[in-house]
C-alpha positions as CSV (number, residue, x, y, z in Angstrom):
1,X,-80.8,260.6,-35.2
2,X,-81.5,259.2,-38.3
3,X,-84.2,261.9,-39.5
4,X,-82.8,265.1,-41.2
5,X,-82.2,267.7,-38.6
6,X,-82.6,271.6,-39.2
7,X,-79.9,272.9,-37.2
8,X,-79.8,276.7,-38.8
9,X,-83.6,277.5,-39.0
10,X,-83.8,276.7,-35.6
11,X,-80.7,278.0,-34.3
12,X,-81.5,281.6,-36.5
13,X,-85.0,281.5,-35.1
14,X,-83.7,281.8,-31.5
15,X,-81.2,284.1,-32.8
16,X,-83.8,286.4,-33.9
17,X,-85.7,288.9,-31.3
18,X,-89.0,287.1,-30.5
19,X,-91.8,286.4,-28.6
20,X,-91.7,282.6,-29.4
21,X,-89.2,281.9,-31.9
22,X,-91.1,278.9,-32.6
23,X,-93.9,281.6,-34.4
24,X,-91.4,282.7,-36.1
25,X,-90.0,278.8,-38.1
26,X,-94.2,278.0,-38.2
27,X,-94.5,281.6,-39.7
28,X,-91.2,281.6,-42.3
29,X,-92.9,277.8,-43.3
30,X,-96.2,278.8,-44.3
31,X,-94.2,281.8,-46.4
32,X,-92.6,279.2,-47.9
33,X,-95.5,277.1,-48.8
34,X,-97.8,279.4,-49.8
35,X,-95.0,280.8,-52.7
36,X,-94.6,277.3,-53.0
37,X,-98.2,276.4,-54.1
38,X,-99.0,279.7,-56.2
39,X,-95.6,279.8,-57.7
40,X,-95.3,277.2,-60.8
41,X,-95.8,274.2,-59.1
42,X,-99.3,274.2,-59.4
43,X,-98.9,272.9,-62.8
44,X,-97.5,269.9,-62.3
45,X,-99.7,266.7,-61.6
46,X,-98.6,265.4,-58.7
47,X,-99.3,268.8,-57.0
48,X,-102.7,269.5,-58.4
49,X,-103.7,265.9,-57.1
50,X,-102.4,266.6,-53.7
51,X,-104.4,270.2,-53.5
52,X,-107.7,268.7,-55.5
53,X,-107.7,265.3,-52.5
54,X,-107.1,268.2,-49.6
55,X,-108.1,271.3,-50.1
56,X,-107.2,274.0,-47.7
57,X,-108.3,275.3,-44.3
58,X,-110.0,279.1,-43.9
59,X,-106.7,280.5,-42.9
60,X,-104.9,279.4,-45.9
61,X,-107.3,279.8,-48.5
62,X,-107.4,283.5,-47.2
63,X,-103.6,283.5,-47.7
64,X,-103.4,281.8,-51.0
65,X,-106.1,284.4,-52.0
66,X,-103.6,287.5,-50.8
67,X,-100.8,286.1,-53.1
68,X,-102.7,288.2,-56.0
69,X,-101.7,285.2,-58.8
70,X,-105.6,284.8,-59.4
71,X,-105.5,282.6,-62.6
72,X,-103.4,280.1,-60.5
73,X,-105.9,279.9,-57.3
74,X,-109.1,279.7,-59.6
75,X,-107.2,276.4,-61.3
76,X,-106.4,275.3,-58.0
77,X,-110.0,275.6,-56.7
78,X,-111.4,274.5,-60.1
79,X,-110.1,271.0,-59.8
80,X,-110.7,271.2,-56.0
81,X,-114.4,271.8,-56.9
82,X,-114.5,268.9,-59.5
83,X,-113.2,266.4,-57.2
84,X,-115.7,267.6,-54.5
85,X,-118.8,267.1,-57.0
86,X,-117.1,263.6,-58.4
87,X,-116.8,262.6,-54.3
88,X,-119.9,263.6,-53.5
89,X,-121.9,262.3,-56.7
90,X,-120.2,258.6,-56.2
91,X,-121.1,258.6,-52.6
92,X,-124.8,259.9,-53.1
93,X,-125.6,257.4,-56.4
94,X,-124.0,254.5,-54.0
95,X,-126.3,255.2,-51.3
96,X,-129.2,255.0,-53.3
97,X,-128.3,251.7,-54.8
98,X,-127.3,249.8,-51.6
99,X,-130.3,247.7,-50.1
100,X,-132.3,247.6,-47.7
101,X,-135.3,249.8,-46.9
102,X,-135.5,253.6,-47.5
103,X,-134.9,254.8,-44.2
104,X,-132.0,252.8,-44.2
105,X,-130.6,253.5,-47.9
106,X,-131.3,257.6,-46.8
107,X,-129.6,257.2,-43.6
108,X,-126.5,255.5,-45.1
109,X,-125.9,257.9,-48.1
110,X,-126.4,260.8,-45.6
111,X,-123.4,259.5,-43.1
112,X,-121.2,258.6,-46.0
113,X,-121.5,261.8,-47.5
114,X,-121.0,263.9,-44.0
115,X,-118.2,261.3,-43.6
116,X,-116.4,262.5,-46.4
117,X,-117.3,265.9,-45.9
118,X,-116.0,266.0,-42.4
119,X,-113.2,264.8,-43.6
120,X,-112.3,267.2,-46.2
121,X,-112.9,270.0,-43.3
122,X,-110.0,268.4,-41.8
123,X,-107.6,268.5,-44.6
124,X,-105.0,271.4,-45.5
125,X,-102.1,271.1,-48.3
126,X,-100.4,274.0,-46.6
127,X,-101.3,272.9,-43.6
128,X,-99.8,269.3,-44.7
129,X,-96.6,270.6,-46.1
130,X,-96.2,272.9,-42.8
131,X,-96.4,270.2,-40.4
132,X,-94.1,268.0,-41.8
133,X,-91.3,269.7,-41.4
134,X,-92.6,271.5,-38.3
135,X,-92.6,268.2,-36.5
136,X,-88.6,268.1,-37.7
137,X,-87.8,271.1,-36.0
138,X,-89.2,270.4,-32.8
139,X,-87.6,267.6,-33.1
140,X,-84.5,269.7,-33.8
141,X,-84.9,271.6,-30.7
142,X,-84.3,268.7,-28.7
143,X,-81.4,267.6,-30.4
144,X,-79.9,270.6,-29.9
145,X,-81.0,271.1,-26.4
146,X,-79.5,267.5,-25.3
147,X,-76.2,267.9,-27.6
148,X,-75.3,271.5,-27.8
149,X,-74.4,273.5,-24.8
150,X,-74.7,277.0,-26.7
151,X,-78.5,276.4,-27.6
152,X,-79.2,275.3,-24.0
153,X,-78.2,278.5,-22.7
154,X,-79.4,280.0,-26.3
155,X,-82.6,278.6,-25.1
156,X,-82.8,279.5,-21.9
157,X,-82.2,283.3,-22.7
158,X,-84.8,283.5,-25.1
159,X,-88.3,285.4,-24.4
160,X,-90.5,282.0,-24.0
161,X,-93.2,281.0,-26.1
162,X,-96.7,281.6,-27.1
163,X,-98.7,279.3,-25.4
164,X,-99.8,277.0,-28.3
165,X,-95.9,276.4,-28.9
166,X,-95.8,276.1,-25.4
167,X,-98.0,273.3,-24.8
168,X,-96.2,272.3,-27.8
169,X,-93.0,271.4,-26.3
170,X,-94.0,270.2,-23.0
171,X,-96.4,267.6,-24.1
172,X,-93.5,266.6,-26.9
173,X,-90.6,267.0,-23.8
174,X,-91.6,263.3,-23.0
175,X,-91.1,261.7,-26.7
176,X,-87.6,263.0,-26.6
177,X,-86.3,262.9,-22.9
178,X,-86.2,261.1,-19.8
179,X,-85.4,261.1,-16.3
180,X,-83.3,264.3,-14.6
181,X,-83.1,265.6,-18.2
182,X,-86.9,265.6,-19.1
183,X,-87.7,267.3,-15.4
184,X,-84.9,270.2,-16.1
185,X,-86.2,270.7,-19.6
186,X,-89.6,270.8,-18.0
187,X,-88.7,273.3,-14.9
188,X,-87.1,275.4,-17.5
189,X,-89.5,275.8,-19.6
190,X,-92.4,276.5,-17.6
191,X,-90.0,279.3,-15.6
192,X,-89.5,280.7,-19.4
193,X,-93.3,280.7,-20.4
194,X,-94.4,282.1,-17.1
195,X,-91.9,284.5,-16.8
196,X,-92.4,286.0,-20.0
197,X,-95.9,285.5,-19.8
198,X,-95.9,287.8,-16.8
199,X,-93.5,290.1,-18.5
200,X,-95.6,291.0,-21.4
201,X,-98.7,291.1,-19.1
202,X,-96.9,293.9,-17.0
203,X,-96.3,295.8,-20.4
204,X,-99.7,295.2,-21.6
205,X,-101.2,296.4,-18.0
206,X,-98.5,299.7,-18.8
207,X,-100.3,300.0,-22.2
208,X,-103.5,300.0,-20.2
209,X,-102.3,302.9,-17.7
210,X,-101.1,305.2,-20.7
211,X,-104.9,305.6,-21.8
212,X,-105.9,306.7,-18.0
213,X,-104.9,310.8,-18.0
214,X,-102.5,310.3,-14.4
215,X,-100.3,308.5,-16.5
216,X,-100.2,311.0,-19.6
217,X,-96.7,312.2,-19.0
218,X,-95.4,309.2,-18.1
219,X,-92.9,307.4,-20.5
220,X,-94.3,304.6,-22.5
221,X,-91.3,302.2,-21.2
222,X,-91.9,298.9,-23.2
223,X,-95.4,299.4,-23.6
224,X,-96.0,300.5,-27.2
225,X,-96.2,297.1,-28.9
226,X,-97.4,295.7,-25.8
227,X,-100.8,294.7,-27.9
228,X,-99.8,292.7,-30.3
229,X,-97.0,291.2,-28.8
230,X,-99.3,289.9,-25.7
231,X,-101.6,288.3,-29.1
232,X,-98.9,286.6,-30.2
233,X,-98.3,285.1,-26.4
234,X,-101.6,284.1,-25.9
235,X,-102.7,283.0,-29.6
236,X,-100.0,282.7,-31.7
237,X,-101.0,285.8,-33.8
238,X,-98.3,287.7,-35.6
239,X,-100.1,291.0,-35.9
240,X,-98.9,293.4,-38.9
């Protein structure tokens, strides 16, 4: 494999006690990159381009907001916001030169603006510098899983995966396996998803019982955290 691999993330990320381990790598990324772009990088060039040409999802935005450095988000949104009105200027004053009648002139400045527009609702610099080395680490995991006998059983005795990451690694199973291989990864990882999916539903449905006063002096088992750990099954969420 030609591509960098990232053995000890991954291999510390099934180490660690989780729900989906691959949560945990997405989560310790998007740490990384929002220090990344509210620490002193924002100064330099390159990076200001990069964040002025993208912009940044809801999610992130909200995130870059919590880091507190205020100064260094306004500059960030300032340039953002005068690439936005240069855009959205040069695409409006084009539309109204290009020929044609009115009707037509209108309806072509209106798409090419929404065009843009549309476009800009799909772009995230944190989102950008996330996936790219997500997409490594996935690849990663199936390195591993194909050349390393300890991370196949590693794997195997972890607690599954939210089901975003699940969906995840099936639909990716195919780009990086074949044949018996591909079917066992496959068999195995829909016995891990399902069973810990029914796992964590059984707590949850626990959780559920403690609130009905039959079940008041009955022990909690594995039901206190049953909550937030069935939102980070079905959605990915790492609650606080």
């Amino acid at each position: 494999m030609k591509e960098k691999l990232y053995t000890i993330p991954v291999n510390d990320a099934f180490d660690h006690d989780s729900e989906c381990p691959l949560c945990a790598m997405y989560h310790s990324l998007e740490t990384n990159a929002i220090e990344f772009t509210m620490g002193p990088s924002y100064m330099e060039d390159d990076i200001r381009e990069a964040t002025s040409r993208l912009g940044f999802c809801d999610t992130h935005l909200h995130q870059l907001y919590q880091n507190q450095n205020r100064l260094g988000l306004a500059l960030i949104l300032k340039s953002h916001m005068d690439k936005l009105i240069k855009e959205t200027q040069k695409l409006s004053n084009s539309g109204g030169k290009s020929g044609g009648s009115f009707f037509f002139k209108k309806k072509d400045e209106t798409s090419g603006i929404v065009s843009y527009l549309n476009e800009m609702e799909e772009t995230c610099f944190i989102c950008n510098k996330i996936n790219d080395t997500f997409e490594r680490y996935i690849a990663t995991i199936f390195h591993l899983y194909r050349h390393e006998k300890n991370f196949r059983e590693k794997f195997n005795l972890s607690k599954g995966f939210c089901t975003s990451h699940y969906k995840t690694l099936y639909s990716s199973s195919t780009l990086y396996l074949h044949g018996e291989e591909l079917s066992n990864f496959q068999m195995e990882l829909n016995k891990l998803y399902l069973d810990n999916m029914k796992r964590v539903r059984d707590d949850l449905e626990w959780f559920i019982n403690k609130f009905d006063y039959r079940y008041a002096n009955e022990p909690w088992k594995n039901a206190k955290d049953a909550l937030p750990r069935a939102m980070q099954k079905t959605n990915g969420i790492l609650a606080d």
